[in-house]
N, C-alpha and C positions, 0 to 999 in steps of 0.2 A: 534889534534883532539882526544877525548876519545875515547878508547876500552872498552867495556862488558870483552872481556878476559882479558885485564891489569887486572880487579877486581876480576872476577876470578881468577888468578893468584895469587894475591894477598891474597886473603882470603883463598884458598888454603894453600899457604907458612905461615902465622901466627894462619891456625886451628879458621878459623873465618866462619861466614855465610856469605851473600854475603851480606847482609843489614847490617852487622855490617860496611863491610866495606865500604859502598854506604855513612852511616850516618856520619861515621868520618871524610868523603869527606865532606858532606855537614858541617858539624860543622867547620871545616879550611875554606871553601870557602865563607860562610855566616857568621862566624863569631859570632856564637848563639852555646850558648849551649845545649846538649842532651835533659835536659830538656824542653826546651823552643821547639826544634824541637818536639820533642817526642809530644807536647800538642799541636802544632799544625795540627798535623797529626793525632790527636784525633778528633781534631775539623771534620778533613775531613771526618773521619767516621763515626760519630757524624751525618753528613749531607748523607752517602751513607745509613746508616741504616733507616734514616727518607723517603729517595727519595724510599725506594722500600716497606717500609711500607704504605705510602701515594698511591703508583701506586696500593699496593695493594685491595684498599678497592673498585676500579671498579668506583667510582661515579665522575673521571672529564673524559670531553672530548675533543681534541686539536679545538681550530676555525673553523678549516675545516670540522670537522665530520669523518675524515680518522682514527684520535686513541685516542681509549679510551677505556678500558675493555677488552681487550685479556689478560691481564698478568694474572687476576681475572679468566679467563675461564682455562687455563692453572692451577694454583695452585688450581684449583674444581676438574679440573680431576687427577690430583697428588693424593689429598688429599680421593678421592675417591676411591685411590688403583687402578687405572685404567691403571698408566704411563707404555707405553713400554719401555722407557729408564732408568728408577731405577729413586729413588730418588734426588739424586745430582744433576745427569743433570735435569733431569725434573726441579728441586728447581729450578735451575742458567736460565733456559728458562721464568720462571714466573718472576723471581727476573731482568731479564735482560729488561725484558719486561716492568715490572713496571718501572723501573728508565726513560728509556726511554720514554716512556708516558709520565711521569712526564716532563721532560723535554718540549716536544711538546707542554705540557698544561702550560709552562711557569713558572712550577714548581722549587724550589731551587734543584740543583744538585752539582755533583764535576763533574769537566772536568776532562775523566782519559783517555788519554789523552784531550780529546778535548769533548764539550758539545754533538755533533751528535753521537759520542762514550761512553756514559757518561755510560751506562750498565752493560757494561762489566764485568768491573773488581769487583765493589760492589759485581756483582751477583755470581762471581768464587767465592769468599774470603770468601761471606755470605753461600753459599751451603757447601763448605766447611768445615766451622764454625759448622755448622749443625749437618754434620756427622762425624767430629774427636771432640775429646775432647782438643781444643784451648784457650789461656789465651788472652784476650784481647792487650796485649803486643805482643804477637804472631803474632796478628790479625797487628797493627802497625806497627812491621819490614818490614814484607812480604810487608805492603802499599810502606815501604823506598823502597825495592828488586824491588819492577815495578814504582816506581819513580824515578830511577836511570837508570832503562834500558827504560825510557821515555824519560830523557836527554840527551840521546846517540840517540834516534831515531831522533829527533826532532835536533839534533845538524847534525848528518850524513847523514840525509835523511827531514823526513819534517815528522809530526805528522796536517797536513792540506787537505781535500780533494781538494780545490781549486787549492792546489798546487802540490799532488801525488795522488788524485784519492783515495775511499774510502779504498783503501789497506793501505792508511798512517793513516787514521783515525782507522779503526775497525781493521784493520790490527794490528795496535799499539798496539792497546789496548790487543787483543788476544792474543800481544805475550809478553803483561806487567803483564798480568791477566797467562796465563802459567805460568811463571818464579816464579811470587809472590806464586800462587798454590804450586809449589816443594817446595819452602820453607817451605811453611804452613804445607806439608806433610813431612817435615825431608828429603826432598833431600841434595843433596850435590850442591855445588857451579856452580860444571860442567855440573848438572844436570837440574838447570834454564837455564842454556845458550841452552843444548838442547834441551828444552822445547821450550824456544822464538823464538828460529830458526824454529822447525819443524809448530809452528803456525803459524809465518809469510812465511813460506815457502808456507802454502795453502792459503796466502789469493794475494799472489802477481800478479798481474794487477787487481785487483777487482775496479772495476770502479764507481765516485759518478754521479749519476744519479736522483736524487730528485726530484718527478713528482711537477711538480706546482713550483720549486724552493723551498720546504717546507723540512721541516727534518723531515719528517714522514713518505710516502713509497718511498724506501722500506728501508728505516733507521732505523725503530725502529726494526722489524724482523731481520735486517741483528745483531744489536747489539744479541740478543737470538743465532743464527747460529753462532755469535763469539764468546762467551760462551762456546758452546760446542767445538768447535773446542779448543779452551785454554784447556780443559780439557783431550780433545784428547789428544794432546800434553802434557801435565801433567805425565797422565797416561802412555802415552811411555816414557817418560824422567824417570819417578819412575820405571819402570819395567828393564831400562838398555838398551835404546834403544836410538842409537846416531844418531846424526846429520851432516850428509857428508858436510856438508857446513857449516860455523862456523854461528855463530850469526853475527858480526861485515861485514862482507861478504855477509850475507842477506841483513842486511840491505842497504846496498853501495847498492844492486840491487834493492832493492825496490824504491829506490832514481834515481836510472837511468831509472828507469820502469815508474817512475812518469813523468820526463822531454821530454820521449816520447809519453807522453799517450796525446791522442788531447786534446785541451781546449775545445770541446762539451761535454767530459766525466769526467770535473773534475770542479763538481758544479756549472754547468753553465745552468742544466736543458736543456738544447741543441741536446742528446744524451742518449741515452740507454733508458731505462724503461719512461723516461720523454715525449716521442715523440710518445711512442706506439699509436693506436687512445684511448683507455682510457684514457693512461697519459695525451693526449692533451686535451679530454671531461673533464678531470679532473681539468684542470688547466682553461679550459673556464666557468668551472660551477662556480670555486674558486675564480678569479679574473673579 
């Protein structure tokens, strides 16, 4: 089974990034070279910058009438000078928003990890993007950095609400969206690991609970709230701030955390927010 630290480790010991050493992984196991990788992983951006442009313009709305236009409200008051969280976060709460919607309204996205998650990471990478001065190549490794620490989730634990409860979906994502961030900001190798760790460390037992059985509340907000929290983590792992629990270790628990968690709370609509008496008016008004 893969380790985060084996790569770590590794990219350490040869003075590498950790996505140099994520991609020469994949070029041996896929069998494609840099290039060919590299342009596909364009593509995928390709599609995250369209998915949060598209959210952004306010005019779709998901079937149900539950999302459409928050992301638009959100970057008015950003752009108003009004945000209390500064820019970046503010950015990653509208841009997270957007993608998400997008998705609801059956819009083209990237799973990062997975579709209910789809916000996330675009919207770390793009706020980002925003406020350092980043080369679009840049923009692409850091994608390898949380695509690599997405097949270690997804291999040691489960990257599925149905299967670990919204902590393996948003969860994922938050601590793919971290790791890729330090990179994007010139961390060091050690420094995504304690980024992904301190992320997933706050999202663990977070439960999927989808009123109506819909990926919309409280899904598309939890994607914004994982956002920041990636950045949270970011920003401790940049300032030199560790993680008593390694990455690889989180995860193992977030996978045991899942195996215990009931099946009423992992996308079964059965549990939590779905049962509230809204959640259940919601789901009689819907169906």
């Amino acid at each position: 089974m893969r380790a985060y630290e084996d790569w770590v480790i590794e990219a350490e010991t040869k003075g590498l990034k950790i996505s140099g050493v994520i991609l020469q992984d994949q070029i041996e196991e896929l069998e494609q070279s840099e290039e060919a990788l590299m342009q596909r992983m364009s593509t995928n951006l390709k599609v995250m910058r369209e998915s949060v442009a598209a959210g952004l313009i306010g005019e779709r709305r998901s079937l149900s009438g539950l999302v459409g236009g928050d992301a638009v409200k959100v970057e008015s008051y950003r752009k108003n000078g009004a945000s209390l969280v500064g820019e970046v976060m503010s950015g990653a709460i509208s841009k997270a928003l957007a993608v998400a919607e997008i998705n609801a309204c059956m819009g083209k996205i990237v799973a990062a990890p997975t579709a209910g998650s789809c916000g996330v990471l675009p919207a770390v990478l793009l706020a980002v993007e925003e406020s350092r001065q980043v080369s679009e190549k840049e923009l692409l490794l850091a994608l390898f950095t949380a695509a690599g620490l997405g097949m270690i989730l997804a291999e040691r634990a489960s990257v599925s609400g149905a299967e670990g409860g919204c902590q393996a979906e948003i969860g994922s994502a938050a601590a793919m969206a971290a790791a890729a961030a330090v990179e994007l900001a010139g961390g060091s190798p050690r420094q995504t690991a304690d980024a992904a760790a301190i992320a997933m460390k706050s999202m663990l037992g977070l439960v999927c609970d989808p009123v109506g059985g819909l990926v919309e509340v409280p899904c598309v907000k939890r994607n914004a709230t994982g956002a920041t929290i990636a950045l949270a983590a970011a920003e401790m792992a940049l300032a030199g701030v560790k993680s008593a629990i390694p990455i690889d270790e989180v995860i193992d628990t977030m996978g045991e955390i899942g195996k215990q968690m009931p099946c009423s709370l992992k996308e079964t609509a059965q549990g939590g927010l779905a049962v509230t008496p809204t959640g259940r008016r919601i789901r009689a008004d819907f169906l």
